[in-house]
C-alpha positions as CSV (number, residue, x, y, z in Angstrom):
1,X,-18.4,14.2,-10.3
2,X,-15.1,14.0,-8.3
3,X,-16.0,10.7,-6.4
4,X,-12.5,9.0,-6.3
5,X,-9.5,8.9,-4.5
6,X,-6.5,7.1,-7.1
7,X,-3.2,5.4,-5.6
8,X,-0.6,7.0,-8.3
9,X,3.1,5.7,-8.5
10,X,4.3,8.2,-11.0
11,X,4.9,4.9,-13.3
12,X,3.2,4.6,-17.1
13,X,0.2,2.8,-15.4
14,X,-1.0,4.9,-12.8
15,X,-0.3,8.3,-14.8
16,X,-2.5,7.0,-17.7
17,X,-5.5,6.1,-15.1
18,X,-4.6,9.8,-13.7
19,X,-5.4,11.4,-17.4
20,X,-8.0,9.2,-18.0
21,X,-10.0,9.4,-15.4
22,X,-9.0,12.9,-14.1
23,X,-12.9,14.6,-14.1
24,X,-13.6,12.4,-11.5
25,X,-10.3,11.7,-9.4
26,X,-10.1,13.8,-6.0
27,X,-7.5,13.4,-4.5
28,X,-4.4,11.5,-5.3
29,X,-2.4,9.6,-2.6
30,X,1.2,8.1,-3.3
31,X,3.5,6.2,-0.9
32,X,6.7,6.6,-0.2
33,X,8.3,3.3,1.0
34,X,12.1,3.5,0.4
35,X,12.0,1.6,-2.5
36,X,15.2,2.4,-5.2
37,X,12.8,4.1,-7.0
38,X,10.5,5.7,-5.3
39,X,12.5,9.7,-5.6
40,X,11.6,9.2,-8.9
41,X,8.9,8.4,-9.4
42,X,6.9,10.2,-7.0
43,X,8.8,13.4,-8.5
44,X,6.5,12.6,-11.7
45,X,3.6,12.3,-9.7
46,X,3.2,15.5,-8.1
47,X,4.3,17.4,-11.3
48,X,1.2,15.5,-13.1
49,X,-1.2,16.4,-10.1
50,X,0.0,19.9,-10.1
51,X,-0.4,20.1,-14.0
52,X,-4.1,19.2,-13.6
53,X,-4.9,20.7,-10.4
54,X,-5.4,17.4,-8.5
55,X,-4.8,17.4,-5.0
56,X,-1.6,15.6,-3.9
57,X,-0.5,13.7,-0.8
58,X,2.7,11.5,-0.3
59,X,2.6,8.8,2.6
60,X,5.6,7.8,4.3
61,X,5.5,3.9,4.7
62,X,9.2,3.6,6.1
63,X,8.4,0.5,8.5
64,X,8.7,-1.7,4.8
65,X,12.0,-0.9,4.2
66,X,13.0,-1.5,7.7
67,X,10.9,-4.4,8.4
68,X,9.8,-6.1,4.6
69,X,12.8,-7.7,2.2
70,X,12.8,-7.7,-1.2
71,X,15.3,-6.3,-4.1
72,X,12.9,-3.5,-5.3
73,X,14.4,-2.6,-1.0
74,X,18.2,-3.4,-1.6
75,X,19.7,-0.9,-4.1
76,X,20.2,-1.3,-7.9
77,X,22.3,-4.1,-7.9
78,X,19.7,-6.3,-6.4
79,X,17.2,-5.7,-9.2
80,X,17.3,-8.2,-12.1
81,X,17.9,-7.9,-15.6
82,X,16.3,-9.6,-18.4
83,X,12.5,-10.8,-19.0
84,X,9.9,-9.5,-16.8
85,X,8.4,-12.4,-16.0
86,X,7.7,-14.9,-12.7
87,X,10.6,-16.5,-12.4
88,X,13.4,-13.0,-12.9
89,X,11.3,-10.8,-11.3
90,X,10.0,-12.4,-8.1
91,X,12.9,-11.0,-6.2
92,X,10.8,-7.5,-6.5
93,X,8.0,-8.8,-4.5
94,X,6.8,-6.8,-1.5
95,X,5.1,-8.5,0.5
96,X,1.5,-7.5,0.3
97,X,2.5,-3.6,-0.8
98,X,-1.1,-3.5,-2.4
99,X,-3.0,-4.6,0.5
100,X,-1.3,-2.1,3.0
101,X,-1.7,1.1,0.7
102,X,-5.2,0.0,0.0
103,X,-6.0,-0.4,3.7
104,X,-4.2,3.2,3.9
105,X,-6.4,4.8,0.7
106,X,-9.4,3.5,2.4
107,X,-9.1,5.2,5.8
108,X,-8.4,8.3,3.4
109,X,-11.3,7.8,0.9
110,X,-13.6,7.5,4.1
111,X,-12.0,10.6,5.8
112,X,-12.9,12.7,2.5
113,X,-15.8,11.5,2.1
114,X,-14.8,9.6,-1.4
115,X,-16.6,7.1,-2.7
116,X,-14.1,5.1,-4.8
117,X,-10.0,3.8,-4.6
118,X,-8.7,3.6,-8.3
119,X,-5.7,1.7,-8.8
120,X,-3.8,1.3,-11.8
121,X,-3.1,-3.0,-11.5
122,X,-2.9,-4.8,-14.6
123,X,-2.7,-8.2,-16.0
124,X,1.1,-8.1,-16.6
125,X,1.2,-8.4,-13.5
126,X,-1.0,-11.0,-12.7
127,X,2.0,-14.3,-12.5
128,X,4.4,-12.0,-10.3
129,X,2.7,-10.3,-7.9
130,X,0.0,-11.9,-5.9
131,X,-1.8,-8.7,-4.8
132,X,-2.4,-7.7,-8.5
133,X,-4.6,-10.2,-9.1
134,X,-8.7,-10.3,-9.9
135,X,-9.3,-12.2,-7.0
136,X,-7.4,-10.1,-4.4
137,X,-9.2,-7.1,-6.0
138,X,-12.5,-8.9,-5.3
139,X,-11.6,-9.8,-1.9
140,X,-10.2,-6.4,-0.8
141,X,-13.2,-4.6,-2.7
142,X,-15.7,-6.5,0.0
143,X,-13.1,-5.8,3.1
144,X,-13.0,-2.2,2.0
145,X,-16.6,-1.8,1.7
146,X,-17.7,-3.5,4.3
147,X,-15.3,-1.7,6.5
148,X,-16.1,1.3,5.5
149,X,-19.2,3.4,6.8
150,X,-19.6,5.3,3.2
151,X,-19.1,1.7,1.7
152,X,-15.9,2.6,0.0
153,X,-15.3,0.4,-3.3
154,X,-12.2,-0.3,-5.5
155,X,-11.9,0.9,-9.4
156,X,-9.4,-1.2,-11.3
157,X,-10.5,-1.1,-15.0
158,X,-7.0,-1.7,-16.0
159,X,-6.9,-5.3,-14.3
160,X,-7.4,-7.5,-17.9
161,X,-5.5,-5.1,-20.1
162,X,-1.5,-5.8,-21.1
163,X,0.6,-2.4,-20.5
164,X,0.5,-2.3,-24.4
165,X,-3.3,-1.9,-24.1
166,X,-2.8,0.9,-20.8
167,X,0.0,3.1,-23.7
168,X,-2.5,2.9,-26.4
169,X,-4.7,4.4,-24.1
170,X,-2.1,7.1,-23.1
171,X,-1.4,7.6,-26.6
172,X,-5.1,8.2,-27.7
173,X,-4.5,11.2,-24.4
174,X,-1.5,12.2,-25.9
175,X,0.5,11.9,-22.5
176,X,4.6,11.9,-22.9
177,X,5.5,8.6,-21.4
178,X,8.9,10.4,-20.9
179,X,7.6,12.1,-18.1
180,X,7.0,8.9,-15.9
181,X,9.2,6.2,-14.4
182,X,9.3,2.4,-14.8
183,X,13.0,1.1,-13.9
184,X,13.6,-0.4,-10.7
185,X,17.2,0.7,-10.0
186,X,16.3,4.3,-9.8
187,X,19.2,5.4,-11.2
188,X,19.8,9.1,-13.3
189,X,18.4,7.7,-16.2
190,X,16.2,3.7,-16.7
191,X,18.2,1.8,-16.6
192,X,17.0,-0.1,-20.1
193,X,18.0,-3.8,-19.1
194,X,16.3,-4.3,-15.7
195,X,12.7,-6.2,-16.3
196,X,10.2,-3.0,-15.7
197,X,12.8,-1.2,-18.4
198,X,12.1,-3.9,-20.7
199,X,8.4,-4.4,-20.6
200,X,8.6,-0.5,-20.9
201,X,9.8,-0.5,-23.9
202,X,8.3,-3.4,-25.4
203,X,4.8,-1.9,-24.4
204,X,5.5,1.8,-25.9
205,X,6.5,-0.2,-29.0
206,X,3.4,-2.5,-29.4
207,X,1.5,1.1,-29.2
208,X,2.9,2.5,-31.5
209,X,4.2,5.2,-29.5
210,X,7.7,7.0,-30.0
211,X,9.7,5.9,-26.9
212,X,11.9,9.6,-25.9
213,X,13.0,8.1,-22.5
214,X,16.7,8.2,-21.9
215,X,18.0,4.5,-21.5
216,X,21.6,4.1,-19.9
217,X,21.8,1.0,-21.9
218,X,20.1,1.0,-25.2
């Protein structure tokens, strides 16, 4: 039953949640908020929705770049390189990005008459990014429900597993992780050093999956 409306980046997460759950996705909404990255990305995401004959929308969020700070904002020099963990990556924070495109998907969800918002958060990204977490989830599950005269609710099935975990899924789909983006600089190519590069390629390699992304750097 197509009951659900899924937030897709274009990114290895959000793709995998796109093949995965596709039967029953919708519509699929993606925003475009000037980040380096987001050309890229979103490229991938309508050529995925288009391949499955998903309905596609892109939202223009432009007051975040003029109004919200962060690197993942200020060109590819202002990304980090190295670990992708608290301490490199908080620089990429936006503030609350998850809880204003979820406020957006559930005016949207409502409006076509959708019962569910899938998004594609993990726990990798639990320590970074506060509005990846189990208990904003929870929390924005009952604001979105109760605000919501269908009593919209949130999917996230992906919110305990490690982005090794979400590839061996993709892998088990057969998807060509080639076709999505991770790295923050938005460059031609990933970039291969900058944190979401790196837990890229660590996570294709824990699965077990042949990496055939094009790295500037590796």
């Amino acid at each position: 039953m197509k009951d659900s409306l899924l937030v897709l980046s274009g990114g290895l997460d959000s793709t995998t949640m796109l093949y995965e759950y596709h039967e029953r996705i919708a519509l699929a909404i993606s925003f475009h908020y000037g980040s380096n990255h987001n050309d890229k990305e979103l490229a991938f995401a309508k050529m995925h929705c288009e391949r499955l004959g998903i309905p596609h929308i892109i939202i223009p969020l432009n007051f975040i770049k003029e109004y919200f700070h962060s690197s993942l904002l200020e060109g590819a020099d202002a990304i980090p390189e190295g670990n992708y963990d608290e301490e490199n990556m908080k620089s990429t924070v936006v503030p609350f990005r998850n809880g204003i495109m979820l406020a957006v998907a559930a005016g949207m969800a409502e409006n076509n008459h959708l019962q569910y918002i899938m998004l594609a958060n993990h726990a990798g990204d639990h320590t970074i990014y506060p509005d990846c977490r189990p208990d904003f989830v929870d929390a924005m599950n009952h604001a979105v429900n109760a605000g919501t005269w269908n009593g919209v609710q949130l999917l996230t099935p992906y919110t305990m597993l490690t982005k090794a975990d979400i590839a061996a899924h993709g892998k088990a789909l057969g998807i060509d992780y080639s076709e999505t983006w991770s790295c923050y600089k938005g460059g031609e190519h990933h970039c291969g050093v900058c944190g979401t590069c790196r837990e890229r390629i660590e996570a294709l390699q824990l699965a077990g999956i042949e990496d055939k992304t094009v790295y500037e750097e590796c």
